[in-house]
N, C-alpha and C positions, 0 to 999 in steps of 0.2 A: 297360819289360819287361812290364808286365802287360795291355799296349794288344797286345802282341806275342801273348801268349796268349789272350787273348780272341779274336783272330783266329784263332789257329789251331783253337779250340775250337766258331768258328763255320767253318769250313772241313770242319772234320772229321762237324760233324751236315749240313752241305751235301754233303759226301762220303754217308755215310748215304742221303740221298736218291738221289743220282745210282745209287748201288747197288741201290739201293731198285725205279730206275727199270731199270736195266739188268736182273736177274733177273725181275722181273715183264712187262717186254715182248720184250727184243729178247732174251734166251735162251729163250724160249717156242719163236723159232724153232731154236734149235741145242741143241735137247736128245742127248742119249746114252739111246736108249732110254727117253724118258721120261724123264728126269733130267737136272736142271741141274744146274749149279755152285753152292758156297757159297758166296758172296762174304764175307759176314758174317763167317763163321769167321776166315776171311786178315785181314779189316781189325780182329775185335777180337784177334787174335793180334798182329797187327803194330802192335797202339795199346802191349799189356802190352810188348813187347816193345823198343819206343822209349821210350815213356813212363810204365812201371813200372806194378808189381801194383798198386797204390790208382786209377791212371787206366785203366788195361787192364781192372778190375773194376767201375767206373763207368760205362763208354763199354760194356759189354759189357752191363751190367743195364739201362741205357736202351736202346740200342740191340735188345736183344731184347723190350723193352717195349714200343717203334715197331710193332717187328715183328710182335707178339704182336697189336696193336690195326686195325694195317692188314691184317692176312690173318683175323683173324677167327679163331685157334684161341683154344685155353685163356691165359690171361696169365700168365706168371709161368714157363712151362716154359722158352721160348728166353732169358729175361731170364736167368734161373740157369745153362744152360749158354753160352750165350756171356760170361757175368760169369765163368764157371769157365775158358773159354780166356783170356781177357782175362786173368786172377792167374795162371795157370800161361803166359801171355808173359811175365810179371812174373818169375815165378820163373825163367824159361829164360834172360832179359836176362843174369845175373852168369853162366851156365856155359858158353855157346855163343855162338860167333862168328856174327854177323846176315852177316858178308862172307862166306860160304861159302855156294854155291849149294843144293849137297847137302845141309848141315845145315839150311836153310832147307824144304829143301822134304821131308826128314824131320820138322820142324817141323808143316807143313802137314798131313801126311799122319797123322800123330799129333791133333793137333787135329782133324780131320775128324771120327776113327775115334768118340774119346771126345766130341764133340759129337753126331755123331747114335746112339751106341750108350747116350747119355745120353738122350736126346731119344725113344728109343723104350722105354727102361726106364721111364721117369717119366711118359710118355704110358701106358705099359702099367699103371701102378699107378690114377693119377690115372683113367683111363676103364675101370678094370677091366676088361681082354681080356686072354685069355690070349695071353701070348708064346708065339707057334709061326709066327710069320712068317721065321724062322731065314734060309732061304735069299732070301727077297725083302729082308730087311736087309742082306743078306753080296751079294747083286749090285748092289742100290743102293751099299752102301757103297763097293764098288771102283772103281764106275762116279765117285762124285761126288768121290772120290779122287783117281784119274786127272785127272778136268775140273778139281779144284781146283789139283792140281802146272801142270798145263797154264797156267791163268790166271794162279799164279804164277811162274813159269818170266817168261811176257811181263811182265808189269808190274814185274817184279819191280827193276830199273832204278829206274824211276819213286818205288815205294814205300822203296827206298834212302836215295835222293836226301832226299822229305821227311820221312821217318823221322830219319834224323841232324840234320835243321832243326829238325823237333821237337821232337828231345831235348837237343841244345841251347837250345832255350827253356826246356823246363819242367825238365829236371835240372839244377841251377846248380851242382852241386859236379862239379868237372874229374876225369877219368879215376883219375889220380894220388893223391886222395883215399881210391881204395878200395883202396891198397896202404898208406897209413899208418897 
């Protein structure tokens, strides 16, 4: 079992990269107005959300520590809000069906909003400017919104699939358990 997880722990920081590689080149080309999609958000929403708030808040605090070190901004800002989507998949995991389209990409859409409305409040403190970019957060925001339902709409199949492989690796205790 634990040769099981270690794969898939090293699957998932290969995943990372592939994401890594996908936003940084081939979305350069298919921006929206300047704006891409967040990949990052979906995949640490969808770690909390297969594989509970302690691995959705780990994979979310590295993952945005990757991220912080390869783009060159401040560190620590994206590690904290993607560690914050990551526990709050954790905490969505018990209340919401992951098989429902619509709640998923309510999911999405939610996570976006409070990762970048995070991401600009905390960049606003930490670089001291004043917030008054109101309306360029509020068009980015819809815009990366959209691009993100979009990208999970498609994959979302795929991320099903090894979501529930997942979590049957790393959750050993069966469904049933959390009715007794």
């Amino acid at each position: 079992m634990e040769k099981r997880k270690t794969l898939i722990v090293i699957a998932l920081i290969l995943t990372f990269f592939i994401i890594y590689f996908l936003q940084s080149n081939f979305f350069n080309w298919f921006t929206i107005a300047g704006i891409k999609p967040n990949i990052f958000v979906i995949l640490s929403l969808f770690i909390g959300l297969f594989l509970g708030r302690k691995y959705g808040l780990c994979f979310g605090i590295i993952y945005g520590f990757f991220l912080d070190s390869l783009i060159g901004r401040n560190i620590g800002i994206s590690s904290m809000m993607l560690g914050i989507i990551g526990l709050i998949g954790g905490y969505i995991d018990k209340n919401f069906s992951k098989d429902n389209r619509l709640m998923i990409m309510a999911m999405v859409t939610v996570a976006t909003i409070i990762y970048e409305i995070g991401l600009y409040i905390i960049q606003g403190i930490v670089l001291s400017y004043i917030i008054d970019e109101i309306p360029i957060l509020i068009r980015t925001l819809l815009i990366e919104v959209i691009y993100n339902i979009i990208i999970t709409i498609i994959i979302y199949p795929l991320i099903k699939k090894a979501g529930y492989y997942i979590e049957g690796a790393f959750k050993e205790n069966n469904i049933l358990t959390r009715y007794f």
